[in-house]
C-alpha positions as CSV (number, residue, x, y, z in Angstrom):
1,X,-6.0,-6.6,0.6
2,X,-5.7,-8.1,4.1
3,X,-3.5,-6.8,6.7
4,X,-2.8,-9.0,9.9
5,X,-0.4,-10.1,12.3
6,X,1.7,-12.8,11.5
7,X,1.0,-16.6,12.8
8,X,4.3,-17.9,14.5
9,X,5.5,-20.4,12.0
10,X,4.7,-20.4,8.7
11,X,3.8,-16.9,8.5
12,X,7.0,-15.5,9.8
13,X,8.8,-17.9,7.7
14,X,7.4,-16.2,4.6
15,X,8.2,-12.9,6.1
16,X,11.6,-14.0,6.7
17,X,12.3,-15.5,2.7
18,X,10.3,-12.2,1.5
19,X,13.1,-9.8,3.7
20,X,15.5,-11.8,1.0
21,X,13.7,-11.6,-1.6
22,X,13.6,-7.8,-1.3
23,X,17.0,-6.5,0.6
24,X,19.3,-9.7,-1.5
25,X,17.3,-10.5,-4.5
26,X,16.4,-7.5,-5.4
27,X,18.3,-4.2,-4.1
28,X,21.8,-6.3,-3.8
29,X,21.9,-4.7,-0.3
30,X,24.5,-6.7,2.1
31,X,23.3,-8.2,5.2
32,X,24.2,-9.7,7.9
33,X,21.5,-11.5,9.0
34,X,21.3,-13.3,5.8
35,X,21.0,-17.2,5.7
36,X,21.8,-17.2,2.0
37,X,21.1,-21.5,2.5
38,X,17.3,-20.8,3.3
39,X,16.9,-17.6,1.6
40,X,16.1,-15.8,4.7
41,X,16.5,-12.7,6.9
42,X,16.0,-13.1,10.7
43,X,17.2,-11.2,13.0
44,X,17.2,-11.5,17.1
45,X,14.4,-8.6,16.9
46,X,12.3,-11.0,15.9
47,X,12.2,-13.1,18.5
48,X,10.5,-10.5,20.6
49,X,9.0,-8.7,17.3
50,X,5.7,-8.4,16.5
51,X,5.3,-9.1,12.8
52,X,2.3,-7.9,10.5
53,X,2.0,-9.1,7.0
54,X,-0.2,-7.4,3.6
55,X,-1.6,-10.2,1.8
56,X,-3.2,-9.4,-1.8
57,X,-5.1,-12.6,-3.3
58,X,-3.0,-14.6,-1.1
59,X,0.3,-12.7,-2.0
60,X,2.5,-11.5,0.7
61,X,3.5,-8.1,-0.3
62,X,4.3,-6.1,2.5
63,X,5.7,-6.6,6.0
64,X,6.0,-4.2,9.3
65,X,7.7,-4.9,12.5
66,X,7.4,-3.2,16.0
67,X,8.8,-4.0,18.9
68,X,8.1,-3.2,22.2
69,X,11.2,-2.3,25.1
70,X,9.8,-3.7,28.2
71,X,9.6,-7.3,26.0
72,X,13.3,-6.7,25.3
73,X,16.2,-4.6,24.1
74,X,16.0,-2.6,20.3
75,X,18.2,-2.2,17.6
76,X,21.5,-0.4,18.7
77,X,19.9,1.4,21.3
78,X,22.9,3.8,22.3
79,X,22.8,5.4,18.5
80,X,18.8,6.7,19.0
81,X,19.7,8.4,22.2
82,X,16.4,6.4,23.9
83,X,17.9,6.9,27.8
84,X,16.5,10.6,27.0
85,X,12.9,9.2,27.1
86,X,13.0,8.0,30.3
87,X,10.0,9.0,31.9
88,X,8.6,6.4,29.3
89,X,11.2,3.7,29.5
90,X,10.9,0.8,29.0
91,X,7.0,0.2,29.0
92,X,6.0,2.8,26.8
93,X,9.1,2.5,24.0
94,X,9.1,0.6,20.9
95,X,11.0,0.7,17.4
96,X,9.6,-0.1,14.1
97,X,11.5,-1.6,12.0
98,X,11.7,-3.9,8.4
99,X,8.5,-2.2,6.5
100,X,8.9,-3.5,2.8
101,X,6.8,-3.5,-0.2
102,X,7.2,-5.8,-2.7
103,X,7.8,-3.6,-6.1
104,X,4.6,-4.5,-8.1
105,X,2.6,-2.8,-4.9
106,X,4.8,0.4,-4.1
107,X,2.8,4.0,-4.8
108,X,-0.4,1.8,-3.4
109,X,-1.5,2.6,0.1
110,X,0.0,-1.1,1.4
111,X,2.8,0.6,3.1
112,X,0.3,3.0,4.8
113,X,-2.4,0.1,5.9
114,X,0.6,-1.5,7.5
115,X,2.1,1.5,9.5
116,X,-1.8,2.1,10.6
117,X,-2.3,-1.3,11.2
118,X,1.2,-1.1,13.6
119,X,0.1,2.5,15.5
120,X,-3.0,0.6,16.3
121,X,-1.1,-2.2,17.8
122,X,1.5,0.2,19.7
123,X,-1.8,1.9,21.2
124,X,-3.7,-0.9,22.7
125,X,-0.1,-1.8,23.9
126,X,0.0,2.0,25.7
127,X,3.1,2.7,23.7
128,X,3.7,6.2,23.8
129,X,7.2,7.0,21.8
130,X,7.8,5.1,18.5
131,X,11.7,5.2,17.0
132,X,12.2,4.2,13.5
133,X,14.8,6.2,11.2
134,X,14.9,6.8,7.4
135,X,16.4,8.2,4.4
136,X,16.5,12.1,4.2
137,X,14.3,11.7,1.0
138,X,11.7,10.5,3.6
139,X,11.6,12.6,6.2
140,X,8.6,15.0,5.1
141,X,6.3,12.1,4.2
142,X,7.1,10.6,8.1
143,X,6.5,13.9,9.5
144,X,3.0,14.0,7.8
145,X,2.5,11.0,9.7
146,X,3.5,12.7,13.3
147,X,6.9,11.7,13.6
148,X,9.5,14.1,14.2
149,X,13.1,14.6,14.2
150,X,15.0,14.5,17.2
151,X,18.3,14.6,16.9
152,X,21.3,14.5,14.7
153,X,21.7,12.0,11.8
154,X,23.5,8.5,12.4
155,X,25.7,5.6,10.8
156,X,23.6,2.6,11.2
157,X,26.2,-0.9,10.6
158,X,23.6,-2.4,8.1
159,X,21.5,0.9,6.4
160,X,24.7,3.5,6.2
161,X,23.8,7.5,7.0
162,X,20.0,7.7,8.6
163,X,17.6,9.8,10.3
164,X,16.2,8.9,13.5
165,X,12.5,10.1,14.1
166,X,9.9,9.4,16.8
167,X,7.0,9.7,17.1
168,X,4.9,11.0,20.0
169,X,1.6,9.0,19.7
170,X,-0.9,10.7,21.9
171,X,0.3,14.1,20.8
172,X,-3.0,15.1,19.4
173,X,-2.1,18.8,18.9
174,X,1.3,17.6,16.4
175,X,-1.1,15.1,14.4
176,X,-3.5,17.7,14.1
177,X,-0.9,20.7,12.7
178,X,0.1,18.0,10.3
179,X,-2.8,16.4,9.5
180,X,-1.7,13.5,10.5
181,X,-3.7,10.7,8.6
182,X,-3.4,8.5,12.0
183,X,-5.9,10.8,13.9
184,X,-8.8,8.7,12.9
185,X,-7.5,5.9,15.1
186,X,-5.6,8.3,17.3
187,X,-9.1,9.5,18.3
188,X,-9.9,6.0,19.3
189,X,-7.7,6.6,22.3
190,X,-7.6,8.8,25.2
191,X,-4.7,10.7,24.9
192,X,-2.6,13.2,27.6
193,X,-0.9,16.6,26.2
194,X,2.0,14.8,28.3
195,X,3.9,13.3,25.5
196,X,3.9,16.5,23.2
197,X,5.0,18.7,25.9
198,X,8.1,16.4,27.2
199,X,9.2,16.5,23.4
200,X,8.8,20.5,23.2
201,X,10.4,21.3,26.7
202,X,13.3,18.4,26.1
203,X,13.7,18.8,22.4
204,X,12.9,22.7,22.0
205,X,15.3,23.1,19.1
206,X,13.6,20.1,16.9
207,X,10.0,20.9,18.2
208,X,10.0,24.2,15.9
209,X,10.6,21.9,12.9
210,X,7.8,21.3,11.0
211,X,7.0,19.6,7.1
212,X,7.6,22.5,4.3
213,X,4.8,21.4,2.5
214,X,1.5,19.1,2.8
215,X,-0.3,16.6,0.9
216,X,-3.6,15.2,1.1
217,X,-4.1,11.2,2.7
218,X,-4.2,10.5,-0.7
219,X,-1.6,11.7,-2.0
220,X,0.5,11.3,1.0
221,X,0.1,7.8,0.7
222,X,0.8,7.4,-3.1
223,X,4.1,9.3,-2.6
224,X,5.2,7.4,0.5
225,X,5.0,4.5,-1.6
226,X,6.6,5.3,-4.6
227,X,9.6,6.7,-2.9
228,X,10.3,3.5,-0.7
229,X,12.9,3.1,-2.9
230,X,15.0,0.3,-1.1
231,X,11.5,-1.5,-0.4
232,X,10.9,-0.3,3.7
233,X,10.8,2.9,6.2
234,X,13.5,1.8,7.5
């Protein structure tokens, strides 16, 4: 299994026919962005997106996208409340986005290698809140991971009802109360108690929330996988 960033041409052209393959083909999902004519999804994220790809024998089978704010706006940015963050605005912001598995690899660890493989990326960038938002049936396994809820749900145009959840990356005290399995690269870092203590003091009534059960790396990342039911995170 090899996970990398995509190569600006042909790369993110498979990316773009696999989105259809997946959200079209597959789930029957309507979007938007849809080129039915090539077969593609592409969105205006992308042209600021950083795109990483899983590759098993040659066969794409996963795909993760982060972008980061001070290289351009996010997705809908007035429903995940980001003007609240903005001692970290826009340098330190990014959004996640587009993480898919193709069927014949979900309950592997692909889905996990790729959100690894994107902290990573996010820290040697000095990103220090990550958005994404999911499906409630999701939310424990992403706050294994150290994300955490932060305010109400929202209506997303393309995804319907979803929960938006950010993560705090250099709270080491969060990762290590949920045994985060991003501490081993976390550790790679230097990392200020800053972060974790703007979310407690400016999100006190979500910072009390915490998962009602946990689950080893392993098993964390077979479940994760087997429930990404529509093929991504969001």
């Amino acid at each position: 299994m090899i996970i990398r960033q995509a190569l600006p041409s042909s790369d993110r052209t498979r990316i773009f026919q696999f989105r259809y393959e997946i959200y079209v083909e597959e789930m029957d999902r309507p979007q938007g962005d849809a080129d039915h004519r090539l077969r593609q999804i592409r969105d205006s994220l992308d042209d600021t997106g950083h795109l990483f790809m899983a590759e098993d024998h040659g066969e794409l089978v996963g795909t993760i996208r982060i972008n980061f704010r001070r290289e351009g706006p996010l997705e809908h940015e007035n429903l995940y409340d980001i003007d609240r963050f903005e001692r970290a605005f826009p340098g330190a912001i990014s959004m996640t986005t587009r993480l898919m598995v193709r069927r014949s690899h979900r309950g592997s660890t692909v889905a996990a290698k790729l959100a690894m493989a994107v902290y990573e990326h996010a820290r040697k960038a000095g990103i220090q809140f990550d958005f994404i938002d999911c499906n409630p049936h999701l939310v424990r396994l992403y706050q294994q991971l150290g994300h955490r809820i932060y305010r109400s749900t929202i209506r997303h145009p393309d995804y319907g009802t979803v929960i938006p959840m950010v993560m705090a990356t250099e709270d080491t005290d969060h990762f290590a109360r949920v045994r985060s399995p991003f501490r081993r690269i976390q550790r790679k870092f230097e990392n200020s108690r800053a972060s974790g203590e703007f979310f407690s003091h400016e999100f006190s009534r979500f910072a009390r929330i915490e998962p009602s059960f946990l689950l080893s790396s392993e098993e964390l990342f077979e479940t994760w996988g087997r429930n990404l039911l529509r093929g991504e995170g969001r």
